[in-house]
TORMILUM-82878 format. One line per 8 residues: number of its first residue (from 1); for each residue x, y, z of C-alpha. Coordinates in steps of 0.1 Angstrom, whole numbers, padded with zeros to 4 digits, m for minus. Layout:
NUM> X:Y:Z; ...
//
This chain:
1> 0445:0408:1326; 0426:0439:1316; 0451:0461:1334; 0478:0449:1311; 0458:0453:1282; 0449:0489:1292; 0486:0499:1298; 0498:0499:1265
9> 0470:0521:1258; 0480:0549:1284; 0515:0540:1284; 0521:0567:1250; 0499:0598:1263; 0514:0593:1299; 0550:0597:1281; 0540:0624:1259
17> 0526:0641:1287; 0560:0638:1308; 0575:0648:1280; 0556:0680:1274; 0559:0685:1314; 0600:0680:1314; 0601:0703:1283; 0577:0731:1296
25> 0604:0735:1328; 0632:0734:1305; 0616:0763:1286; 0607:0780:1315; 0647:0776:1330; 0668:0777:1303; 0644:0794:1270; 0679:0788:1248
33> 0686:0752:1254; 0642:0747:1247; 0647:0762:1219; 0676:0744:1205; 0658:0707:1220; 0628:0719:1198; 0646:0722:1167; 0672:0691:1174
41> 0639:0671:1175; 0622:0681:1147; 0661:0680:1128; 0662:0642:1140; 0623:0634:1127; 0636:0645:1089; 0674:0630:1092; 0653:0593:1102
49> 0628:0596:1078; 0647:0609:1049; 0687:0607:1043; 0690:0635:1023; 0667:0655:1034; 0687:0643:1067; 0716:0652:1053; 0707:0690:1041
57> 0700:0693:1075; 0733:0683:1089; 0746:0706:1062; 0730:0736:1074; 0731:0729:1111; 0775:0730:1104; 0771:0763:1099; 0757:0778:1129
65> 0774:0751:1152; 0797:0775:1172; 0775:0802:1178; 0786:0818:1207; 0766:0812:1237; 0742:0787:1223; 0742:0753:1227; 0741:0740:1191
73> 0771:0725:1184; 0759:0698:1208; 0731:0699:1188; 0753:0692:1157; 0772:0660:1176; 0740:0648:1181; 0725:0650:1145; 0755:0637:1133
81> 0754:0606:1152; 0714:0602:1139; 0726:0606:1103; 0749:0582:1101; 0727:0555:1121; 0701:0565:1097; 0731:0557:1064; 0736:0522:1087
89> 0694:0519:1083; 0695:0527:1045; 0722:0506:1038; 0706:0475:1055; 0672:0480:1043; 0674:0491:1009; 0673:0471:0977; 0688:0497:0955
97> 0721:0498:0972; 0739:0477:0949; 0768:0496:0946; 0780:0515:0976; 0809:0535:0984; 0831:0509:0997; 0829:0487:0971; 0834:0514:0942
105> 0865:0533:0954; 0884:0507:0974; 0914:0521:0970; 0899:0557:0984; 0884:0536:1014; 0924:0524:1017; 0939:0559:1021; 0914:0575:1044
113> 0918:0545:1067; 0954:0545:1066; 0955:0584:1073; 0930:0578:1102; 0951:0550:1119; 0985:0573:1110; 0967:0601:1129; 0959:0577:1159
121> 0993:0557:1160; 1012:0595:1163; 0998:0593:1198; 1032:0572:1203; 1055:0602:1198; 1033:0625:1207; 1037:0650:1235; 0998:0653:1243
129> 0985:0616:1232; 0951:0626:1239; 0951:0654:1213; 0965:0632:1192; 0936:0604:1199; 0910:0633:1200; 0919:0645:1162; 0922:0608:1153
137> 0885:0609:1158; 0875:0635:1145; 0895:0628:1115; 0875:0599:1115; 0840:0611:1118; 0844:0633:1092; 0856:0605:1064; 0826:0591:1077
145> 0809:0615:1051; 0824:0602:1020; 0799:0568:1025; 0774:0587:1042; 0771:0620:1010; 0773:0585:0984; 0746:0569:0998; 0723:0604:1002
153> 0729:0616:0968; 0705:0589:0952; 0685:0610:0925; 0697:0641:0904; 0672:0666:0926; 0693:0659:0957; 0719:0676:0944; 0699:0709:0936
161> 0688:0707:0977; 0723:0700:0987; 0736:0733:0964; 0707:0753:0976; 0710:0742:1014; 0753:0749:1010; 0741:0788:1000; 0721:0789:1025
169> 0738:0777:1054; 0765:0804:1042; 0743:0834:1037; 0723:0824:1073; 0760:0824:1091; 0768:0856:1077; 0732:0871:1087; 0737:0862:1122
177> 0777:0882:1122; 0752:0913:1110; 0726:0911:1135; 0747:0899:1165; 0780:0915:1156; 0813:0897:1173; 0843:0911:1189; 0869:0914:1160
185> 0892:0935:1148; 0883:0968:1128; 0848:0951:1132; 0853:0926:1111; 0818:0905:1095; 0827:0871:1119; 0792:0854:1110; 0780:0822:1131
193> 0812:0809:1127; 0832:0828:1151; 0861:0840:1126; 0864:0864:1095; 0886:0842:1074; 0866:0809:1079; 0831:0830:1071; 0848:0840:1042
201> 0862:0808:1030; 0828:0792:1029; 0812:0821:1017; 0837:0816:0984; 0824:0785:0983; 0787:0796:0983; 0792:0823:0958; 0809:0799:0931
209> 0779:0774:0939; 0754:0801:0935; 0766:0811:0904; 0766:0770:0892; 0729:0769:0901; 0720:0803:0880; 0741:0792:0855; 0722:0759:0852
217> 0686:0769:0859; 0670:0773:0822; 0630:0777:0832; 0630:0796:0861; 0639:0834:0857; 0628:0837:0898; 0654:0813:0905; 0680:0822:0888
225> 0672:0859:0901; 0677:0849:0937; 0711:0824:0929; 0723:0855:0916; 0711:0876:0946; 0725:0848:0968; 0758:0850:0946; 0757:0892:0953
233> 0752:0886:0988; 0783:0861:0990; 0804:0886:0976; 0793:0912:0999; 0799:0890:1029; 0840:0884:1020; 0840:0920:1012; 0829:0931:1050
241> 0850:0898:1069; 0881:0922:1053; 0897:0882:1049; 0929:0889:1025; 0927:0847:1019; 0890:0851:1014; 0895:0884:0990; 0924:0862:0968
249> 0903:0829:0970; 0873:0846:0956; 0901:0858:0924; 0910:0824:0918; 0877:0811:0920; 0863:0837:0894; 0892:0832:0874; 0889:0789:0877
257> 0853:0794:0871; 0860:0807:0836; 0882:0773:0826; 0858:0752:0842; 0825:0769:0827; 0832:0750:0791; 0802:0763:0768; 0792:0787:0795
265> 0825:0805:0796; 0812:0837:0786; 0789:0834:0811; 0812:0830:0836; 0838:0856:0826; 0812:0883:0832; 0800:0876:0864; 0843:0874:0870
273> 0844:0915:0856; 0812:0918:0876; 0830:0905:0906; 0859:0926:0897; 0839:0954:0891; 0822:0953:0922; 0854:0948:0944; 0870:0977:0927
281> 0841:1003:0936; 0845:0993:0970; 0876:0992:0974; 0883:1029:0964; 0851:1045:0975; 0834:1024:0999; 0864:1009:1026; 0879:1035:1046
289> 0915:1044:1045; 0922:1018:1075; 0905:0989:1056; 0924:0997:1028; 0951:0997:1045; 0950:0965:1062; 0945:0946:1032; 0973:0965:1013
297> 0999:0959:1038; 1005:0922:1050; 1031:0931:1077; 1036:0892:1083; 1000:0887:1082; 0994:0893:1118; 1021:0867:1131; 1009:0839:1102
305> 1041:0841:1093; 1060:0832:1126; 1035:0805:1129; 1048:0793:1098; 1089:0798:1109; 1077:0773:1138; 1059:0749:1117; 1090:0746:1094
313> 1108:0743:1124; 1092:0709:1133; 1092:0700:1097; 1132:0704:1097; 1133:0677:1131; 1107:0661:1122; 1102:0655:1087; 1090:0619:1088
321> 1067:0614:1115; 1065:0650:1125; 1054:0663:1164; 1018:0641:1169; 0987:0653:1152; 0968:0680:1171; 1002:0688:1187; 1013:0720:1166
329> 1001:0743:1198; 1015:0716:1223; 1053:0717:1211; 1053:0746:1199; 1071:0766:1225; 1100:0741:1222; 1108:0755:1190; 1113:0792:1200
337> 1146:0795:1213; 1160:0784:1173; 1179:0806:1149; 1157:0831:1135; 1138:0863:1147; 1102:0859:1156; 1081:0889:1158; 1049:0877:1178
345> 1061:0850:1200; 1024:0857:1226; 1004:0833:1191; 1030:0809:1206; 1026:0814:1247; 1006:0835:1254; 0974:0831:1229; 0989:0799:1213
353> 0974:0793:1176; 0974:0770:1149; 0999:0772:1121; 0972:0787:1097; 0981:0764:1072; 0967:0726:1067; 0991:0718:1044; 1021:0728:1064
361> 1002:0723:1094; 0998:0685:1085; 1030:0683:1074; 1047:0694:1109; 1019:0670:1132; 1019:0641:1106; 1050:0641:1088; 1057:0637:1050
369> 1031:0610:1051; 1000:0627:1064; 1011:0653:1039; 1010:0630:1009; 0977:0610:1022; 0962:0643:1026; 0970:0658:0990; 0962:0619:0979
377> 0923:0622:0994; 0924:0660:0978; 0936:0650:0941; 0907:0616:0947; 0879:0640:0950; 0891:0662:0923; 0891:0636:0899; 0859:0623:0906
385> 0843:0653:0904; 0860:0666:0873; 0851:0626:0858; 0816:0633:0871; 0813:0664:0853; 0822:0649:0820; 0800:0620:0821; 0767:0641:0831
393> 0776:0661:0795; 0781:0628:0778; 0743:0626:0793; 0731:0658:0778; 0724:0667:0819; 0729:0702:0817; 0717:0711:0852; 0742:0684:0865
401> 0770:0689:0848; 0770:0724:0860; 0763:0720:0896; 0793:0694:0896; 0815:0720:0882; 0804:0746:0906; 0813:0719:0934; 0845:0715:0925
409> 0852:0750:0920; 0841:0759:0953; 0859:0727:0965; 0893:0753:0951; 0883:0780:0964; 0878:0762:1002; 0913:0747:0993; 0931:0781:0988
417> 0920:0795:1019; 0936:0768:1041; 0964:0778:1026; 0964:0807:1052; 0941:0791:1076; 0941:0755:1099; 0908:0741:1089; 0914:0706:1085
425> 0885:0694:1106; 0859:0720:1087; 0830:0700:1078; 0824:0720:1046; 0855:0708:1035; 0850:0673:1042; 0815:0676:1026; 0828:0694:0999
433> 0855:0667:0993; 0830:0637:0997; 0807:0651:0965; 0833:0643:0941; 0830:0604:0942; 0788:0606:0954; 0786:0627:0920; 0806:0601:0899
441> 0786:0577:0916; 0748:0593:0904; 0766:0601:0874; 0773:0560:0869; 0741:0551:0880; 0722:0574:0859; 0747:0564:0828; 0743:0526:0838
449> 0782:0525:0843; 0779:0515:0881; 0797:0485:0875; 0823:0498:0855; 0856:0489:0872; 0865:0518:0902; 0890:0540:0899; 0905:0551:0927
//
């Protein structure tokens, strides 16, 4: 009987110091994959203990999560999977949850089911049904943010850690492409991400959040200093990726900002001639003659635009159901032999690519109604975020009303890029897109409209 009692006792320091033992090899065999343990454990400590501190650290970790060599997106599956057991523990255990996002935007729970389970059932016509199956779920897990951001974003300082940690997560990604330079073309800024035009596209988005937060900080000249230094940064980083989609995306977004700013417009339209300014000086006295070249002259923009001839292609055949999502690489070599020159046919056998388009690329693996469920989901978030905006000014919430702004313009600005780029799995996007009904939400709450009838 004492035994037993004594067990319990030594049972914790025994594990620990297995633990410890297990870990020092690991460090001693492989220092990378320590290294990433070390941080997944103390990521997974915050994400139990706090959702949205949990989820600022998801946020961040999606920005490094294909860095090459390194085992961290792993690392990212795995703190995923903690953050949305720790929503399931919120959810049960909380007494403030009487609204959630289920029962607020039924009709937005409606479409990104029904786009999932379209995404899934294409597996029937598919050629590869396991692609199809595979981007069913992961489809899936990202809609699994919409509930996951509305629970999180509980109090108005969460959103100033969710802006901040967004900006971050950029600037970090594009510190790594300076110190650890990837193999791309006319050396290219490539960031943690892996590719020019995706560092750029979230880097957009940064840059129009970092100009929301200086924009909105009032007390705090050291703050808004460094959102402004962030914002410069930004900038600099779509300069050096050379991105044509990131270059035109961060137009649009200076010029949106200046609609959107309201009372801040002037504001806004000087850090646009800024921005303009800035990308002018560099453009003739900074790039060499070869950048300059490469972003003057499109020359099919370096076989996008075959990759686009074949998407139509499917689109023509298949306009209703389309070729079976995740499929675009998979059939496209049965649409090469069709009227019409192609110019780079290796991005379709050789080096096979995506279409570089998530609108068109949708469209030719999903069909006319992916398409309109996707642009449905897109013009939802929109509306709750512009909605959102309106009520914190109703408010007099300043700060808030802001920040939602500057979401929804970098939500644009993530949106014109994938006009020249396949990211519809991005997680920035999806997290992007899932702020516009958590911010009507806190914006409910905090107005005591949470049960208002939804609109969805």
């Amino acid at each position: 009987m004492a035994l037993r009692l004594r067990l319990p006792a030594l049972g914790w320091p025994a594990l620990l110091l297995a633990g410890a033992a297990l870990f020092g090899m690991l460090a001693g065999a492989r220092p990378q994959f320590a290294i990433a343990a070390a941080v997944a454990l103390g990521v997974v400590s915050v994400v139990m203990a706090d959702l949205p501190l949990g989820l600022c650290a998801f946020t961040l970790l999606t920005f490094v999560d294909v860095i090459p060599g390194g085992p961290a997106f792993s690392v990212t599956k795995v703190i995923g999977l903690v953050l949305a057991l720790s929503w399931l523990g919120a959810v049960a255990t909380r007494s403030d949850m009487r609204a959630d996002f289920f029962s607020e935007h039924p009709g937005a729970v409606y479409l990104l089911g029904v786009f999932a389970a379209w995404t899934g059932i294409s597996a029937l016509w598919a050629t590869d049904a396991g692609e199809a199956l595979t981007s069913a779920s992961r489809f899936g897990l990202n809609f699994l943010l919409f509930p996951i951001v509305f629970t999180a974003l509980r109090q108005k300082r969460h959103v100033t850690w969710l802006a901040w940690t967004f900006v971050a997560g950029a600037l970090l990604s594009a510190a790594f492409g300076f110190v650890v330079p990837q193999p791309t073309e006319e050396g290219r800024l490539a960031g943690a991400v892996g590719e020019a035009n995706e560092l750029a596209s979230v880097l957009v988005a940064a840059f129009a959040i970092a100009v929301g937060i200086a924009i909105a900080t009032r007390r705090s000249p050291a703050v808004r200093t460094a959102a402004l230094a962030a914002a410069a940064l930004c900038v600099g980083g779509v300069f050096y990726s050379l991105s044509r989609s990131g270059l035109l995306a961060l137009m649009l977004v200076a010029l949106a900002g200046i609609f959107a700013a309201g009372r801040w417009r002037g504001r806004a339209a000087v850090v646009a001639l800024l921005v303009a300014a800035v990308g002018g000086v560099w453009f003739t006295s900074v790039a060499t003659p070869q950048v300059r070249d490469r972003i003057i002259r499109v020359q099919g923009g370096a076989g996008r635009v075959d990759l686009w001839r074949i998407g139509w292609r499917m689109v023509e055949q298949e306009p209703l159901l389309g070729v079976g999502a995740g499929n675009f690489q998979t059939s496209s070599p049965r649409f090469l032999l069709e009227p019409g020159a192609l110019v780079r046919d290796d991005f379709v056998l050789d080096r096979p690519k995506q279409t570089h388009n998530i609108y068109l690329q949708t469209l030719a693996e999903l069909g006319i109604p992916g398409l309109l469920l996707l642009l449905a989901i897109i013009a939802f978030s929109i509306a709750c975020a512009a909605r959102a905006a309106r009520l914190f000014r109703e408010q007099g919430d300043v700060r808030l009303e802001v920040l939602t702004w500057a979401f929804l313009v970098a939500t644009v600005g993530v949106l014109a890029t994938d006009f020249f780029q396949s990211e519809q799995y991005s997680k920035q996007l999806w997290l992007l897109l899932a702020l516009g009904p958590a911010l009507l939400g806190l914006a409910r709450r905090t107005s005591g409209q949470a049960g208002e009838p939804a609109r969805s």
